[in-house]
C-alpha positions as CSV (number, residue, x, y, z in Angstrom):
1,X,-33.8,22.0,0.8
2,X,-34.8,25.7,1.2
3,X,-37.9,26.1,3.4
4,X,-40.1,29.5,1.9
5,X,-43.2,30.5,4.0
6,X,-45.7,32.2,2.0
7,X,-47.9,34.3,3.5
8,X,-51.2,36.5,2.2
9,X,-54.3,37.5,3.5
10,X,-56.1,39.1,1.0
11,X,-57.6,38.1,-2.8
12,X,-55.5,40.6,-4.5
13,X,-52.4,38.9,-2.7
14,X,-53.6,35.8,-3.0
15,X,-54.0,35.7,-7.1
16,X,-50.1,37.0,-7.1
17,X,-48.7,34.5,-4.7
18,X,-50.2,31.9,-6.4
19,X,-47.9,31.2,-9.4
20,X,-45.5,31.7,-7.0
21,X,-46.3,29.1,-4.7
22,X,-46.9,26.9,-7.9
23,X,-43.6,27.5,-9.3
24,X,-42.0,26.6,-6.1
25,X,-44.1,23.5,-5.4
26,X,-43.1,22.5,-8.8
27,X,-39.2,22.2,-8.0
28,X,-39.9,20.3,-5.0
29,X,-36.6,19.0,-4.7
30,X,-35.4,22.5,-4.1
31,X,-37.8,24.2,-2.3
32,X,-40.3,23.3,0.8
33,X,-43.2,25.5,0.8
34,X,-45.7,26.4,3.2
35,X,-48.8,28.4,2.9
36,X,-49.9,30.6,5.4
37,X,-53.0,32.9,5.1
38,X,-54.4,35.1,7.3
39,X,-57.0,35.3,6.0
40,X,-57.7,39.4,6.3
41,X,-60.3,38.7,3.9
42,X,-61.9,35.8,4.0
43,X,-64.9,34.9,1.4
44,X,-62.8,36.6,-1.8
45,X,-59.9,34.8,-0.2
46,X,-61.3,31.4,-0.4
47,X,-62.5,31.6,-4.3
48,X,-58.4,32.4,-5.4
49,X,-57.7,29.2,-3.0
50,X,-60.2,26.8,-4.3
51,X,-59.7,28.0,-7.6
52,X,-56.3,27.3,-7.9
53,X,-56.3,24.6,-5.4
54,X,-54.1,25.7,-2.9
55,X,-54.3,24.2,0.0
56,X,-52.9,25.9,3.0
57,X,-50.8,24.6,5.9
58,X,-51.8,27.4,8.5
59,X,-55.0,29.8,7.8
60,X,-55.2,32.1,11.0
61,X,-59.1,33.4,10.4
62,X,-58.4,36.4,11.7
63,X,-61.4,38.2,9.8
64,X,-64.1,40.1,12.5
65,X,-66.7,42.0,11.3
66,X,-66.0,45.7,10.6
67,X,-62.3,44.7,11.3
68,X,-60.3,47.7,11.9
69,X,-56.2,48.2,10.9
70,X,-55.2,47.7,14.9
71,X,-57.2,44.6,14.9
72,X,-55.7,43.1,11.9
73,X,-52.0,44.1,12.7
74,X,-52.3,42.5,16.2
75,X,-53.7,39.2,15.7
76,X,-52.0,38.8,12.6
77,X,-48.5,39.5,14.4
78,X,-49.4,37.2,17.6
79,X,-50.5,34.4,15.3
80,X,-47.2,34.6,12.8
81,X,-44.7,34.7,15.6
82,X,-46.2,31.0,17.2
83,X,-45.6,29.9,13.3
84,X,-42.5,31.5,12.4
85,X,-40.8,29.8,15.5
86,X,-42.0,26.4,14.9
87,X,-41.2,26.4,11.2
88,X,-38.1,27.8,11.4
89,X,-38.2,28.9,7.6
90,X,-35.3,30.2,5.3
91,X,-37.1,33.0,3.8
92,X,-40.4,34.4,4.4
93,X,-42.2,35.4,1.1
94,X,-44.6,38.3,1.4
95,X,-46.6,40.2,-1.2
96,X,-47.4,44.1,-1.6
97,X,-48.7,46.7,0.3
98,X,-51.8,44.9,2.6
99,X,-52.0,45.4,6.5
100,X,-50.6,41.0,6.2
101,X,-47.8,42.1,4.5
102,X,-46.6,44.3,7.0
103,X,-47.0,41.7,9.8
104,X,-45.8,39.3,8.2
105,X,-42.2,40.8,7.2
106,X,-42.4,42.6,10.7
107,X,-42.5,39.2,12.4
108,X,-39.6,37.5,10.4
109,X,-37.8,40.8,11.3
110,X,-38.4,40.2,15.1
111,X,-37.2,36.3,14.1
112,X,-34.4,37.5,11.9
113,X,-36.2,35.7,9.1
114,X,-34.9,36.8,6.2
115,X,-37.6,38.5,4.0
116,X,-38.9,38.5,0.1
117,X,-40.6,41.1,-1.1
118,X,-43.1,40.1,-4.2
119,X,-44.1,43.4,-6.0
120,X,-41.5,45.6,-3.9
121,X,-40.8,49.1,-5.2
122,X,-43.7,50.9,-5.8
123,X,-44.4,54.3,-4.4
124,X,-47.2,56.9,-5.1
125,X,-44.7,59.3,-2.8
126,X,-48.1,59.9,-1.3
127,X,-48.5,58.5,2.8
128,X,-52.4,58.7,2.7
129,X,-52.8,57.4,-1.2
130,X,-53.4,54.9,-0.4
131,X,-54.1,54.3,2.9
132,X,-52.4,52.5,4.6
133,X,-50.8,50.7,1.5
134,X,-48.1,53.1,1.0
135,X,-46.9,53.3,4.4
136,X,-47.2,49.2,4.6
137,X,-45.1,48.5,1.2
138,X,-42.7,51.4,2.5
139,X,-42.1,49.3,5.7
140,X,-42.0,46.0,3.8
141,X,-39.5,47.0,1.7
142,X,-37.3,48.4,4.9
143,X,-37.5,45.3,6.2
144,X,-37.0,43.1,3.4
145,X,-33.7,41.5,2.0
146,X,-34.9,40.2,-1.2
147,X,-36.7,42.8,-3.8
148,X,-38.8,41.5,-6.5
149,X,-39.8,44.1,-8.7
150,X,-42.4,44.2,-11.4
151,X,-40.1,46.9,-13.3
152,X,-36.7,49.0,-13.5
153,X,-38.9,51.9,-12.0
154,X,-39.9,50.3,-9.4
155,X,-36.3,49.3,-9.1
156,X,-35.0,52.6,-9.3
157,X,-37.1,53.9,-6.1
158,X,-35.7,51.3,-4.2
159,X,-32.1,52.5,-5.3
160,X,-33.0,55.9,-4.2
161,X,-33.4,54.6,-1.2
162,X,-30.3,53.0,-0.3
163,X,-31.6,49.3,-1.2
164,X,-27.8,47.4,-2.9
165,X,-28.5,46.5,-6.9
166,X,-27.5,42.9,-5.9
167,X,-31.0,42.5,-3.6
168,X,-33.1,43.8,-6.3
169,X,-34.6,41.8,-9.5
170,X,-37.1,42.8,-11.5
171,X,-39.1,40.1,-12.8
172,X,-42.0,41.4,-14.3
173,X,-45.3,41.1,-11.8
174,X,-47.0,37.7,-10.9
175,X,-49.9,39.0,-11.9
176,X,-49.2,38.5,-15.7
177,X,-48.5,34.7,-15.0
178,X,-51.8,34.3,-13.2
179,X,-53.7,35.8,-15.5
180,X,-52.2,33.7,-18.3
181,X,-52.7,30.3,-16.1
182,X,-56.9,31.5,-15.8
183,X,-57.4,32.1,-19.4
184,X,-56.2,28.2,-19.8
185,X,-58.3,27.1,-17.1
186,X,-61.7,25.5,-18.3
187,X,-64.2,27.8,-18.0
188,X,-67.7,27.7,-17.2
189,X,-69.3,30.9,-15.2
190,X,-70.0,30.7,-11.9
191,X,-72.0,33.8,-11.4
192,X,-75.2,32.8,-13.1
193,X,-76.1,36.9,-13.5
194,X,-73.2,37.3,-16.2
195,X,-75.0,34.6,-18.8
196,X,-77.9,37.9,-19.0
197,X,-74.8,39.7,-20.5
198,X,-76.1,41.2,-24.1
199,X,-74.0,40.3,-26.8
200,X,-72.5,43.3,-29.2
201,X,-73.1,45.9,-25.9
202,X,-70.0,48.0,-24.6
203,X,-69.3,46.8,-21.2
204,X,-67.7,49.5,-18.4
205,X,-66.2,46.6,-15.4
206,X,-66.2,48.9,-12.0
207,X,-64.4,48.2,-9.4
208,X,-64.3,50.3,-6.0
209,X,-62.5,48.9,-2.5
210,X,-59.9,52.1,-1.3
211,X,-60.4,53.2,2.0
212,X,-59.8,56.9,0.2
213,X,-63.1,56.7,-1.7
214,X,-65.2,55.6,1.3
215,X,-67.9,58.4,1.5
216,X,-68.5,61.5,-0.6
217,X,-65.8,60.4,-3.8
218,X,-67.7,56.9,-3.8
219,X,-71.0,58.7,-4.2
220,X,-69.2,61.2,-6.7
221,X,-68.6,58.0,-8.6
222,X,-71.9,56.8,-8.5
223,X,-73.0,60.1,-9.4
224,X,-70.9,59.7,-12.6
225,X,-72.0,56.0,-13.1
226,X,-75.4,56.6,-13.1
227,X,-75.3,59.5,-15.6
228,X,-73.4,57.2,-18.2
229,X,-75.5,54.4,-17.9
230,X,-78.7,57.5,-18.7
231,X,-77.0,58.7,-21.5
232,X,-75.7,55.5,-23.3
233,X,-78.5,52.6,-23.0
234,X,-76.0,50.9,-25.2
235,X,-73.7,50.4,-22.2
236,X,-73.5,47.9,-20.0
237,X,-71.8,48.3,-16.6
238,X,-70.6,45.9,-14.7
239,X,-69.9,46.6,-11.2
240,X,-69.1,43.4,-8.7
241,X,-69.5,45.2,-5.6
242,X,-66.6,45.1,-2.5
243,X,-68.4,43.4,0.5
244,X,-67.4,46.1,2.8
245,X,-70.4,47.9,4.0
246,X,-69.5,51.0,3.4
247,X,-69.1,50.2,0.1
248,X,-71.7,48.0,-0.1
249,X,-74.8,50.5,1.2
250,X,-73.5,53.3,-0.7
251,X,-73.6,51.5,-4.4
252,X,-76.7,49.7,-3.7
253,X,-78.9,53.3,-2.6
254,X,-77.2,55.2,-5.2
255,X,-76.9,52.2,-8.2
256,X,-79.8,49.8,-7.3
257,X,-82.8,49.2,-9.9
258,X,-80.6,50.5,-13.1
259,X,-81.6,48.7,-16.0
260,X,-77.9,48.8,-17.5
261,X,-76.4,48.5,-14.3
262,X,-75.5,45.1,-13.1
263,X,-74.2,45.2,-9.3
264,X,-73.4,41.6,-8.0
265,X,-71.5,40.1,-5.5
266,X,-68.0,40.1,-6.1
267,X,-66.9,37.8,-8.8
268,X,-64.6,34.3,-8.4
269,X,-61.1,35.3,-10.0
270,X,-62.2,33.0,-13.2
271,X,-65.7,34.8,-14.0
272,X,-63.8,38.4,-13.1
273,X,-60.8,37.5,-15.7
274,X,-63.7,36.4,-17.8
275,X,-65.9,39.7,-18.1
276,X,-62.6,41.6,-18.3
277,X,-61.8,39.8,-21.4
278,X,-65.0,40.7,-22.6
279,X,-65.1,44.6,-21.5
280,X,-64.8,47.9,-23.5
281,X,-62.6,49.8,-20.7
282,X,-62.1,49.1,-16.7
283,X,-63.3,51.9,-14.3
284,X,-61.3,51.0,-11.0
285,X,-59.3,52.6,-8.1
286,X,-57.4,48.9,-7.9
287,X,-53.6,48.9,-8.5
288,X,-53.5,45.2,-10.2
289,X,-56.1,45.9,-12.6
290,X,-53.6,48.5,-13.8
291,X,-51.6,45.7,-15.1
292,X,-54.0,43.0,-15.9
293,X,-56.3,45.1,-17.9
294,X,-53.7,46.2,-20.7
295,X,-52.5,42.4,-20.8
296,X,-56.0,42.2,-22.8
297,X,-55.9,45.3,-24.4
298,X,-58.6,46.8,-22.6
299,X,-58.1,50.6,-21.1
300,X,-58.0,51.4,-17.5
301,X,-59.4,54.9,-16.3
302,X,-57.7,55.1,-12.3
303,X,-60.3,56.6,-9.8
304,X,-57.5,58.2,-7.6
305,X,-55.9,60.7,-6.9
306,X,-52.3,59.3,-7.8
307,X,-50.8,55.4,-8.8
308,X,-48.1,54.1,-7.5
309,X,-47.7,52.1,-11.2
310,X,-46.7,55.7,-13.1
311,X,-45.5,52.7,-15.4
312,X,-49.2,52.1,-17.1
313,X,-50.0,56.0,-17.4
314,X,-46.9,56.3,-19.4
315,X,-47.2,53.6,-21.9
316,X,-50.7,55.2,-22.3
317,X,-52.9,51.9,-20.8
318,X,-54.2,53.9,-17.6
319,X,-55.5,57.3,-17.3
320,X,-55.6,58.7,-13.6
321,X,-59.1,60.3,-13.4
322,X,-59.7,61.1,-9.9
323,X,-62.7,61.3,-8.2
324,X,-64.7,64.2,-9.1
325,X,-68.1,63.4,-10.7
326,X,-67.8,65.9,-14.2
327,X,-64.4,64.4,-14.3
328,X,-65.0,60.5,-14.5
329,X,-68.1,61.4,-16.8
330,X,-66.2,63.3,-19.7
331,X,-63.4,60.6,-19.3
332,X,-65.8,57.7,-19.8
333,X,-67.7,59.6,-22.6
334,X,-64.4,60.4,-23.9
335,X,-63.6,56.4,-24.3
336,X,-66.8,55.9,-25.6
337,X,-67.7,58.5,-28.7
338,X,-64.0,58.7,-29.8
339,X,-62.4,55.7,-31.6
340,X,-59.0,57.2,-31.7
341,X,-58.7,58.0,-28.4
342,X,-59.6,54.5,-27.1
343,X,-58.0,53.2,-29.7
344,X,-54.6,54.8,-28.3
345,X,-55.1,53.4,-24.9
346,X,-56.2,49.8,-26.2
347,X,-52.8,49.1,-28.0
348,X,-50.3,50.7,-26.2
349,X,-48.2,48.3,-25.0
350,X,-48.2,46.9,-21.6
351,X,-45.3,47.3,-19.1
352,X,-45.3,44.5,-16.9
353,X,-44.5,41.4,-18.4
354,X,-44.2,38.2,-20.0
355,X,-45.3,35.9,-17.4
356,X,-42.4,34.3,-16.4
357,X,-41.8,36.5,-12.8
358,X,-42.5,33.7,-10.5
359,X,-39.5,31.6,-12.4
360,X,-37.1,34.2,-12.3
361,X,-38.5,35.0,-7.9
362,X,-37.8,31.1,-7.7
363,X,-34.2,31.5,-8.9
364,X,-33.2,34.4,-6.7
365,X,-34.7,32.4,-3.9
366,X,-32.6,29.8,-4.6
367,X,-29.5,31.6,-5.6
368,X,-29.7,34.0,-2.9
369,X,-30.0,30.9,-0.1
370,X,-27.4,29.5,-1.3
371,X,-24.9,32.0,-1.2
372,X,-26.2,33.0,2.4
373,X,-25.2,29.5,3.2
């Protein structure tokens, strides 16, 4: 039996890993899994968990308040290292670009665990866009052994970089299959605010977390925000807010007491999928909404500077925007007063697919242990 440690910290992680850790749980004659979160975020965290029912054999807690990247990096690491050596696991799964991710495959390095890399590949080329994802995903991926990769792009950087075609598989991105397991969950909202949600109005879902946009391009946003929602009462906007204060006491001064503005706490993964299904477009500097959004036709504008998924820009779902106020305005208005232009973005067809990674990351596991053996 093949022993996998998963481990994740973060929501966005969390809602990737989990058909993963479901698909492996499933073939439990194969596989032994254990959970492990750090729990780098810790409410947002929880909601993925319960929602999914995961229950998790180690949860470090290593959340503080106004947490910084040394803080997270060194507890994380002197926590995994007590785990990894009483475990002794096969393979150590890890997901993406978060500050967990590069613990996590740093510590099975310094335990010569081997390491799997869910999501590996992606590059904006770009060391401070994000920050510090690109650098984390870059050292992930140096570390790794096994490459999961959402596409043949992503496969391709990996190639450029020296990484043997019989390491890599691209499997499509988990994302896709956990999207497809909420929309079969039974559904009833959570979030009592989204019932006040008028029927026939065009709802704009914002969402805003990167380090990059803390300060002046978050209140550019806002500025641009605020001046849709004036223009077109018709609009709804939809903004669950990051918990991060310096997200947090930004939106609120600059957002708060809009009568087509909704700001609420962030949403459970089940409500989120839920209001996405119902949206016009997604305003968002997130990199999975990049690939969930065009799953359900809707069109993502990208408030960055670059994306490391060039992969939705080309097929036309995403539009990388940026963060300058008269920018995100005439792209919003754009969307909203011209039918064939959204129209263009709403059916192009997305590239991340099917919904069937984590079965194909379950046999590579297995075939790749095997042969090691």
């Amino acid at each position: 039996m093949i022993k996998v440690i998963a481990v994740f910290g973060t929501r966005p992680e969390a809602i990737k890993m989990v058909p993963v850790i479901h698909q492996l749980k499933s073939q439990n004659s194969k596989f032994k899994t254990v959970v492990c979160v750090t729990a780098q975020h810790r409410q947002m965290l929880d909601q993925v968990l319960k929602i999914f029912s995961i229950k998790c054999d180690y949860d470090l807690n290593i959340m503080q308040n106004a947490q910084s990247l040394y803080q997270i990096t060194t507890n994380g690491l002197l926590r995994l290292e007590e785990i990894y050596k009483k475990e002794k696991p096969d393979i150590v799964l890890v997901h993406g670009d978060t500050t967990t991710t590069l613990v996590a495959a740093l510590a099975a390095f310094y335990e010569k665990i081997p390491v799997g890399h869910v999501e590996a590949g992606l590059r904006s080329f770009d060391k401070y866009n994000p920050f510090p994802e690109e650098i984390n995903r870059r050292i992930a991926d140096v570390l790794a052994d096994l490459y999961f990769v959402p596409t043949p792009l992503s496969a391709r950087n990996l190639k450029k970089e020296g990484v043997a075609d019989k390491n890599i598989y691209i499997t499509g991105n988990t994302v896709i299959d956990a999207l497809l397991m909420a929309l079969k969950a039974p559904y009833e909202a959570q979030n009592k605010q989204l019932e006040s949600l008028a029927i026939g109005k065009k709802i704009i879902l914002v969402t805003i977390h990167r380090r990059e946009n803390w300060g002046a391009p978050l209140k550019n946003i806002c500025s641009a925000l605020s001046r849709i929602a004036s223009r077109y009462p018709d609009v709804q906007i939809v903004y669950p807010v990051h918990l991060n204060p310096q997200v947090k006491n930004t939106v609120y001064a600059r957002l708060g007491g809009k009568k087509n503005i909704l700001l609420c706490e962030p949403l459970d993964y089940l409500d989120f999928v839920h209001v996405m299904q119902q949206s016009y477009m997604v305003v968002t500097d997130s990199g999975g909404l990049q690939e969930e959004a065009p799953s359900l036709g809707k069109p993502v504008l990208v408030l960055r500077k670059v994306t490391e998924r060039p992969e939705a820009v080309k097929a036309g779902t995403a539009r990388v925007i940026g963060t300058d106020t008269n920018n995100i305005y005439r792209e919003i208005t754009r969307l909203l007063s011209s039918q064939s232009a959204y129209q263009k973005m709403a059916n192009a067809v997305n590239p991340y697919g099917d919904g069937r990674a984590s079965e194909r990351i379950a046999k590579a596991i297995l075939r790749y242990c095997k042969n090691k053996n």
